[in-house]
C-alpha positions in Angstrom: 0.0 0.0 0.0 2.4 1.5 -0.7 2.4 2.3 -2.7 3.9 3.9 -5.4 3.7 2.8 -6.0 3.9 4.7 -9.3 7.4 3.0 -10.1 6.6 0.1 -9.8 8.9 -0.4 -6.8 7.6 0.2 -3.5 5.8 -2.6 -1.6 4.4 -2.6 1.9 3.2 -5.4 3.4 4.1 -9.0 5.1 3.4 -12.1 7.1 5.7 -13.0 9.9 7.5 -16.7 9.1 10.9 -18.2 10.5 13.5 -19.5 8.2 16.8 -17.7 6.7 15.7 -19.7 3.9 13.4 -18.7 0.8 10.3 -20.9 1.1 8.5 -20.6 -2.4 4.9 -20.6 -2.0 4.3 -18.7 1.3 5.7 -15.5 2.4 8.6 -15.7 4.4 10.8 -13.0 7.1 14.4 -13.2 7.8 15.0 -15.3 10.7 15.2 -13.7 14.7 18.9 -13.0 15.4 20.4 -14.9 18.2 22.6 -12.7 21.5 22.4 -9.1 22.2 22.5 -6.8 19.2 26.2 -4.9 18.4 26.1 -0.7 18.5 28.2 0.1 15.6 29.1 -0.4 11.8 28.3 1.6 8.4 25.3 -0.6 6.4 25.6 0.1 3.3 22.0 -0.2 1.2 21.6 -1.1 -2.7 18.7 1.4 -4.1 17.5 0.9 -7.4 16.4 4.1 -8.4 17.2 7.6 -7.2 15.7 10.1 -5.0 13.7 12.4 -6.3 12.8 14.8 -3.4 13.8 14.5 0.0 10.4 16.1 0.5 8.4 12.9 1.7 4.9 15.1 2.2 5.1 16.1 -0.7 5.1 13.0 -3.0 4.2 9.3 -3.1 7.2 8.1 -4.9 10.0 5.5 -4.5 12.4 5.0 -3.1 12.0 7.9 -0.7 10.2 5.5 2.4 13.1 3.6 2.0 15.3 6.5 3.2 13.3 9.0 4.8 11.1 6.4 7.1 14.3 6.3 9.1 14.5 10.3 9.4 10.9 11.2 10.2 8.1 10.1 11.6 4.1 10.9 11.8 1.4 10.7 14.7 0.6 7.2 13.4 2.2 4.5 11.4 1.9 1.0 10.2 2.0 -2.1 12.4 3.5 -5.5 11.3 -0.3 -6.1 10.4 -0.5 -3.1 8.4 -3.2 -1.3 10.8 -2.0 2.1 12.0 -0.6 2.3 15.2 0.7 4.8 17.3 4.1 6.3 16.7 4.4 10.0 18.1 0.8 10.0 19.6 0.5 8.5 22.8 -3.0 8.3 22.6 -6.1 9.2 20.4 -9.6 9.5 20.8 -12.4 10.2 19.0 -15.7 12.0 20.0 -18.6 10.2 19.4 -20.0 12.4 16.8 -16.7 11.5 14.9 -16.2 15.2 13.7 -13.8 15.5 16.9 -10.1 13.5 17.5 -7.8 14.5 20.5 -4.2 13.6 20.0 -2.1 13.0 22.7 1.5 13.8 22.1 4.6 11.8 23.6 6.3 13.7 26.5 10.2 14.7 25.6 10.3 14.0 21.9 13.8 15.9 20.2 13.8 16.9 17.0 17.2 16.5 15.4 17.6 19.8 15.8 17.6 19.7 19.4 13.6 21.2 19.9 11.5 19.3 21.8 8.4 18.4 19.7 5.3 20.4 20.9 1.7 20.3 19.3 2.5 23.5 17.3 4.7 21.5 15.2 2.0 18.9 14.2 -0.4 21.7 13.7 2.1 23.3 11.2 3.4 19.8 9.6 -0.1 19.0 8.9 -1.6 22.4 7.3 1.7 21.9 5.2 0.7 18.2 3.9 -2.9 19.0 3.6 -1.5 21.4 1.1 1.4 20.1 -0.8 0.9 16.4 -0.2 -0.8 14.1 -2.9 -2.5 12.4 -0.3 -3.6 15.5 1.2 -7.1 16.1 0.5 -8.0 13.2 2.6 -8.1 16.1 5.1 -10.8 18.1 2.9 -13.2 18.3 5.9 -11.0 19.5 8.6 -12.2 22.8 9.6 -9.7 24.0 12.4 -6.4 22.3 14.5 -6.8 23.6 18.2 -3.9 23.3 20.6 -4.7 23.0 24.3 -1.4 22.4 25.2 1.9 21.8 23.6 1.2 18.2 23.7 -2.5 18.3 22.7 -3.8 18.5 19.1 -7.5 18.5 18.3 -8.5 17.8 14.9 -12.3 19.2 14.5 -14.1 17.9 11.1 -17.0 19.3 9.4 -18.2 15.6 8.8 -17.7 12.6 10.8 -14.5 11.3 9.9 -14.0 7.4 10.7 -10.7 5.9 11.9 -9.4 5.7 8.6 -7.7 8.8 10.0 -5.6 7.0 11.6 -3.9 5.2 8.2 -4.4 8.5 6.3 -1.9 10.2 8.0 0.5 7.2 8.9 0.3 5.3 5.4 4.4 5.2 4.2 3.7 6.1 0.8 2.9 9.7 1.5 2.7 10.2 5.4 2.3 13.2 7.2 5.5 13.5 8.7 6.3 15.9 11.4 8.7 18.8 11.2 9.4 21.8 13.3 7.2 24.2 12.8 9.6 26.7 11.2 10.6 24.7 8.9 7.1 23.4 7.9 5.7 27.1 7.5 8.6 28.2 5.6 8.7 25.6 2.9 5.9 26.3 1.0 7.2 25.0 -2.4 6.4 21.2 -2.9 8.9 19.3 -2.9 11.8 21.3 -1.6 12.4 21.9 2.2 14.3 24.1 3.9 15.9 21.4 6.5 15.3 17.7 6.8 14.7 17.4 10.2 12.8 15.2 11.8 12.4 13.3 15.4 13.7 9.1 14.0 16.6 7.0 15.1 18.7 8.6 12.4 19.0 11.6 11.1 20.1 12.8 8.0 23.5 13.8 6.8 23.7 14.6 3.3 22.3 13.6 -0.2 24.6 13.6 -3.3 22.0 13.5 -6.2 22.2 10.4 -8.0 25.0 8.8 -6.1 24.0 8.1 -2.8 21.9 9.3 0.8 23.5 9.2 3.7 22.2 9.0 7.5 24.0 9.2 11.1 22.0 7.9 14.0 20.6 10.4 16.1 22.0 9.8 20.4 19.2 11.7 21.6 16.2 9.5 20.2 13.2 9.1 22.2 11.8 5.9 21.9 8.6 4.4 22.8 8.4 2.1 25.7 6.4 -0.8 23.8 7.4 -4.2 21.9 8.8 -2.8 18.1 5.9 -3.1 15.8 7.5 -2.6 12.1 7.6 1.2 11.3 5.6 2.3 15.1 6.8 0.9 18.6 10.1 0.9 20.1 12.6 2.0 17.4 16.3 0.8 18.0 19.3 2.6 15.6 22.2 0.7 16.2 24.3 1.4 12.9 26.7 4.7 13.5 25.7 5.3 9.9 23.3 3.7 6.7 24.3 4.8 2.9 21.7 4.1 0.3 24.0 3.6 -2.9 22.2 5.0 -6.4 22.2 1.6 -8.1 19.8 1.4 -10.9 21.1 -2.1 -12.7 20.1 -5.2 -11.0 23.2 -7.0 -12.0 25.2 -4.6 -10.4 23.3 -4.5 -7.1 23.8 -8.1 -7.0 27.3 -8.4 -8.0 27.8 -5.9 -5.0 26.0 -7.9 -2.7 27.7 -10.6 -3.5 31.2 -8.8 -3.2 30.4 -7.4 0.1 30.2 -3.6 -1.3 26.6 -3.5 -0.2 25.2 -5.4 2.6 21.1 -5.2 1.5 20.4 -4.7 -1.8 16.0 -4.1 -3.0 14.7 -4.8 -5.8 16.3 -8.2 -6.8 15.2 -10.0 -9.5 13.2 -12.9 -8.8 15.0 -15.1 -10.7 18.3 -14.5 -8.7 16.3 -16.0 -5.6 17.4 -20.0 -5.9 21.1 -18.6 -7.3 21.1 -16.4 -3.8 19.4 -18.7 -1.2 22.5 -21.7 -2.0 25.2 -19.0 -0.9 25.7 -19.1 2.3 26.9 -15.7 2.9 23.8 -14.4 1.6 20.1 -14.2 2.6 17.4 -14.2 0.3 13.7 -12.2 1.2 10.8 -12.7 0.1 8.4 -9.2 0.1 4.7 -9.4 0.9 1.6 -8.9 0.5 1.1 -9.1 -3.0 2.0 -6.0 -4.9 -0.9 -4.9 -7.2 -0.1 -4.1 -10.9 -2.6 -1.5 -12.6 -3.1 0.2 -15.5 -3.6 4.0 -15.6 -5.4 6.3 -18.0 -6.2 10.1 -19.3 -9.8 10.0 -18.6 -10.2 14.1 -19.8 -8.8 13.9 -23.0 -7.9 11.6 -26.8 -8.9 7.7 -26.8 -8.5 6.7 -23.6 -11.1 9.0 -22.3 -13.8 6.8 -24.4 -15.4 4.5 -22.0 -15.7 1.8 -24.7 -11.9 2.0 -25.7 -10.9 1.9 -21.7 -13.3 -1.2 -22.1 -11.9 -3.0 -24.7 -8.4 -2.8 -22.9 -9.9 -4.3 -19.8 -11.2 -7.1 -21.9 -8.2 -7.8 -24.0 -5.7 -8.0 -20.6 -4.8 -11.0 -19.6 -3.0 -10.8 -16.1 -1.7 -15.0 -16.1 0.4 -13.4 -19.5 1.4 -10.5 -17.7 2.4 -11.5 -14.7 4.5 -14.3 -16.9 6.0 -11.3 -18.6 6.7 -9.8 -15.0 8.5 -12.4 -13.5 11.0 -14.7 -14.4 9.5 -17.5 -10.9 5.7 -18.5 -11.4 6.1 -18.0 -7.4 6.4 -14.6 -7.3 3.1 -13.8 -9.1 -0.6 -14.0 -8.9 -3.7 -13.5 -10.6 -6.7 -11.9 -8.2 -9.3 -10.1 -9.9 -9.4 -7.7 -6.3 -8.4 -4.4 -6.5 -7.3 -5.1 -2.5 -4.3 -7.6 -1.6 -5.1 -11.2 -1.8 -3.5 -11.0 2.1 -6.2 -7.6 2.6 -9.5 -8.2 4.5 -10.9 -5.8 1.8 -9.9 -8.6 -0.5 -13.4 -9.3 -3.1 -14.5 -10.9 -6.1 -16.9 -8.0 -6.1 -17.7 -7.3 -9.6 -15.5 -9.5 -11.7 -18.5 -10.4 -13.9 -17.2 -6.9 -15.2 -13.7 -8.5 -15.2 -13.3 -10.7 -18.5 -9.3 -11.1 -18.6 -8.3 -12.4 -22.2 -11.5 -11.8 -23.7 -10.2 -10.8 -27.8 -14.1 -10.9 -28.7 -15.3 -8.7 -26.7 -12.5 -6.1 -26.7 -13.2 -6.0 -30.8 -16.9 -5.3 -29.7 -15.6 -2.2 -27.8 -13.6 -1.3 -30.3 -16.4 -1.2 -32.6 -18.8 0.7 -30.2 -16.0 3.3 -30.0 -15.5 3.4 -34.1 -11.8 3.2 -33.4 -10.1 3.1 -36.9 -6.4 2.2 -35.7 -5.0 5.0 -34.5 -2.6 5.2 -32.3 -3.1 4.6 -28.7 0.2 5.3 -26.2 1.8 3.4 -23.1 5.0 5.8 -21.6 7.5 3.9 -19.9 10.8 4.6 -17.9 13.5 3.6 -20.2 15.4 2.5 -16.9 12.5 0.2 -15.3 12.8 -3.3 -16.5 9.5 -4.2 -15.1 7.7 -1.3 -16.7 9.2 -2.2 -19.7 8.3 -5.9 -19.9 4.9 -5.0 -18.8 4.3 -2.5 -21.7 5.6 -5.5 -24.2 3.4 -8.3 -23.3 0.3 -5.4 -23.4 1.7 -4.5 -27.1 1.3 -8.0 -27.9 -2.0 -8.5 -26.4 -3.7 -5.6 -27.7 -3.0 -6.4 -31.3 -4.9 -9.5 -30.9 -8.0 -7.0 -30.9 -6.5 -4.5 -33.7 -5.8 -2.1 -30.7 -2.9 -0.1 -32.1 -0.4 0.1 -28.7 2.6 2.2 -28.9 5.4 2.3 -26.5 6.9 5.8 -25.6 9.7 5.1 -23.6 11.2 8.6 -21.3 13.7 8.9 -18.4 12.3 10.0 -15.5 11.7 13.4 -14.9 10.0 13.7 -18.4 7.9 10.4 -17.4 6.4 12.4 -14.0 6.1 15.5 -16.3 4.2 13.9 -19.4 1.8 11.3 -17.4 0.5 14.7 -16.0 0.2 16.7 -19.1 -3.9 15.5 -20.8 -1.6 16.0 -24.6 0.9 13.7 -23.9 -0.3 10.9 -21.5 -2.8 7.9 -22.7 -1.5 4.6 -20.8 0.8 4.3 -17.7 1.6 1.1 -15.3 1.9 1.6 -11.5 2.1 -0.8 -8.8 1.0 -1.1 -5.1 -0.2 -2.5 -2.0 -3.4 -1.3 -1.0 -4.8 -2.7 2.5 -7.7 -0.5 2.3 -10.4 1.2 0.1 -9.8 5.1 1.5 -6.7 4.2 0.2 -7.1 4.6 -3.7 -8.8 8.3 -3.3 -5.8 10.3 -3.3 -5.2 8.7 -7.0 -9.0 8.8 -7.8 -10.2 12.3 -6.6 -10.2 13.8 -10.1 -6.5 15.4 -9.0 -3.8 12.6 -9.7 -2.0 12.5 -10.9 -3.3 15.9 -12.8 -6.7 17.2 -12.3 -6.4 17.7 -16.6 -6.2 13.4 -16.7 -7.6 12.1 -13.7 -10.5 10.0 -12.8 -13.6 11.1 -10.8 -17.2 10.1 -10.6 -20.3 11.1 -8.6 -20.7 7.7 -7.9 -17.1 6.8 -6.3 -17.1 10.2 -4.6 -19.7 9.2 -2.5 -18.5 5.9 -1.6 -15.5 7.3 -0.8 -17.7 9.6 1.3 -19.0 7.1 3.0 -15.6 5.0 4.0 -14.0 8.1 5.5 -17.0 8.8 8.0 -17.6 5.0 8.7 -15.9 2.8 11.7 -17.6 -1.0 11.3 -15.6 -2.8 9.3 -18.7 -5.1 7.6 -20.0 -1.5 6.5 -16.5 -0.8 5.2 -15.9 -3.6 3.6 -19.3 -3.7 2.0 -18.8 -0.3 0.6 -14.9 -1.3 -0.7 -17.0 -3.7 -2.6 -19.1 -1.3 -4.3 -15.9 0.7 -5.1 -14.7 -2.4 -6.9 -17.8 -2.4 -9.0 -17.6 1.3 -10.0 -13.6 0.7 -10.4 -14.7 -2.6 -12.8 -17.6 -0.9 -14.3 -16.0 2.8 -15.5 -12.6 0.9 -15.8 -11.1 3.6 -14.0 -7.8 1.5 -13.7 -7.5 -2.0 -15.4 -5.8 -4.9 -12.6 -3.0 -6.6 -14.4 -2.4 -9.5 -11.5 0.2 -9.0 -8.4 3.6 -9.4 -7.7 5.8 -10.4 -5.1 9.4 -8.8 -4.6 12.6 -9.6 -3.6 15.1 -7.8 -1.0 18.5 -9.2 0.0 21.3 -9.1 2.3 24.3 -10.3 3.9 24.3 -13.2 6.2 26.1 -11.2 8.9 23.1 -8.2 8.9 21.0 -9.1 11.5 17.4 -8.3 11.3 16.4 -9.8 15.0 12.1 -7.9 14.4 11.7 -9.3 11.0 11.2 -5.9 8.8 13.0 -6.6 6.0 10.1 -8.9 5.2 7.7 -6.0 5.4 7.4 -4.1 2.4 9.1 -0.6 2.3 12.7 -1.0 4.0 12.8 -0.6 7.4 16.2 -1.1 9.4 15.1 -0.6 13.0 16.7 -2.7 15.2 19.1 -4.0 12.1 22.5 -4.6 13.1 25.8 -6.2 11.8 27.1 -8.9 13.4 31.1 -9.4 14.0 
């Protein structure tokens, strides 16, 4: 959930298992470490792609959890079972009318700055992510922050607003960090901040654009007094230091790995996993929950805004081909026609009558409905994303079963971000994420993402979304995620293209005694490296 999720590249999500070994056909963690953990060492971290922000409100992309979950942290983040948990609050409640939430702050909280966190800080953080974050309109209804006290924070709502709250603003892929308050109100441009500071075990040092990001652990971090829990309980930093290397080919990450340059590497592929688990200096993970792919559209403008065109593509897909084309190990893919995680308790054959993967006969009878003549129709890639890439092949290939003309436009990455926005330029894109619940897909289904010129709206998903942000039963929930996977099957607002599970590795001598390299987006807490 995880999100973006829009390179195909972050994944969130996992279920706890025991072995140091890869076990195909279940999702596994890397094994408890044995004896007391060692304070020390440089770990030195493979990244496939770069960085490109250090501003994590303001954007959902990857790698930046990866780096900056280690810096900052929010009032709320995810639990080994992916439900939000507390992180800075120490406690939360909610009126009954829902339309107020008192936040209570944890006492003596330091900044890396040395500032104690008080509630002015949140208030400022979170008028700055309203704003700039993608995310952000999730907080549409709040009408005013009060602060009591410097370590109270009331939210007050126009409309009830349900516990979904809770993952809004603690969900990795664009969470409402917390800064200082000066440095949130003086940043006002997305994207760029004036200071990274923030209140984790590590703090950052320096980034060197397209080379590598370094952090130093912070001495003074405040920990909670709980169990850890992933990304929220007691956070340990026990590395002096943690360098995320720029690495964008796989063989190269590996080769490191392998060498010892680099002691975790992400984004392995699959197929190195049997290769990797018979080395004995190395440890293969496998990533979970399932990672979903999906196809994106311009809904505003050219073909792709025709119903019957969007239509025929949903017919023509078939996700057993893609996922074939995704992966190199049948193990590391699925076919689900749920637009939640096969893992997720949102997880629903809700609608897939709508769903008819492979279906060449009736794409051509969409085609028809929409008098397409051949013209060209566009899928933009990353010319650096191999999985991107694959995926837009095996589409090609399908779509001219059904006289669908499919065109590959392949960009580096800046112009990617900057056409898929721009209603003359985009048709097709492929994302990819992990979503564990149906509030989720709003901030990429509002009408605003990921332009308000190509993005998809409807009355009718606007007010199930409605509904899921004020509601707190989870049978209501869940009934209304189903109706969201109708409307999602029935406009074809995205088309599902079957999941994926990834692959992280290490070095045998990195100890990961909690289990989070299993857990989607990287998460060294606790990590440590043994003599």
């Amino acid at each position: 959930m995880v999100r973006r999720r829009t390179l195909l590249s972050g994944v969130v999500g996992g279920i706890a298992a025991t072995s140091l070994n890869l076990h195909f056909g279940g999702l596994v963690q890397t094994a408890l470490a044995a004896g007391e953990p060692i304070k020390g060492g440089t770990l030195n971290v493979g990244l496939h792609i770069p960085l490109t922000t250090l501003d994590w409100q303001s954007t959902v992309s990857h790698p930046l959890p990866h780096v900056m979950g280690h810096v900052f942290e929010g009032l709320f983040g995810f639990g080994k079972d992916f439900n939000a948990e507390l992180e800075l609050a120490e406690s939360v409640e909610a009126a009954t009318d829902g339309k107020t939430w008192t936040i209570k702050l944890r006492p003596g909280v330091k900044f890396h700055n040395g500032e104690m966190l008080k509630s002015s800080d949140v208030k400022a953080s979170l008028e700055r992510w309203r704003t700039v974050g993608p995310k952000g309109s999730g907080l549409n209804t709040l009408g005013s922050i009060d602060l009591p006290d410097d370590l109270t924070v009331v939210m007050n709502f126009d409309e009830p607003m349900g516990r979904f709250l809770l993952l809004l603003l603690g969900s990795d892929e664009n969470k409402a960090v917390i800064m200082p308050q000066a440095i949130a109100e003086a940043s006002t441009t997305p994207g760029q901040l004036t200071e990274v500071v923030g209140t984790g075990p590590y703090r950052f040092v320096e980034y060197k654009e397209d080379q590598y990001a370094r952090l130093a652990r912070f001495d003074d971090y405040v920990a909670r007094d709980d169990g850890p829990n992933y990304q929220t309980g007691k956070k340990v930093g026990n590395l002096d230091e943690i360098i995320f290397w720029i690495v964008p080919e796989a063989t190269t990450r590996v080769a490191g790995l392998e060498s010892g340059e680099y002691d975790i590497i992400t984004e392995v592929p699959d197929g190195e996993a049997t290769r990797l688990e018979g080395n004995p200096d190395l440890d293969a993970i496998k990533n979970g929950p399932g990672v979903l792919l999906y196809m994106m559209f311009n809904h505003k403008v050219g073909p792709t805004s025709q119903l019957n065109i969007r239509k025929a593509i949903q017919s023509l897909i078939d996700p057993s081909e893609i996922a074939a084309a995704a992966v190199s190990n049948p193990d590391f893919a699925l076919t689900n026609p749920s637009i939640y995680a096969p893992e997720s308790a949102y997880n629903t054959d809700a609608g897939s009558e709508l769903y008819t993967p492979g279906d060449i006969d009736k794409a051509k009878e969409y085609l028809a409905e929409a008098n397409y003549n051949g013209e060209p129709v566009t899928i933009q890639v990353i010319a650096t994303n191999s999985l991107q890439n694959r995926l837009a092949v095996a589409i090609v290939e399908q779509a001219k079963r059904a006289g669908l003309n499919l065109e590959i436009l392949s960009y580096d990455l800046a112009t990617w971000v900057a056409n898929r926005r721009d209603p003359e330029k985009l048709n097709i894109y492929t994302s990819g994420g992990y979503w564990v619940d149906p509030s989720l897909w709003n901030a990429e289904f509002n009408g605003t993402f990921p332009s308000p010129e190509v993005g998809f709206i409807s009355d009718a998903t606007e007010k199930i979304f409605n509904e899921l942000s004020a509601e707190t039963e989870f049978e209501k929930r869940k009934a209304l995620g189903e109706d969201l996977q109708r409307e999602f099957y029935s406009q074809v607002a995205m088309v599902n293209l079957g999941y994926v599970y990834r692959l992280v590795a290490k070095r045998s001598n990195v100890m990961d005694p909690d289990g989070n390299l299993a857990l989607g987006n990287l998460t060294l807490n606790g990590v440590y490296l043994d003599a």
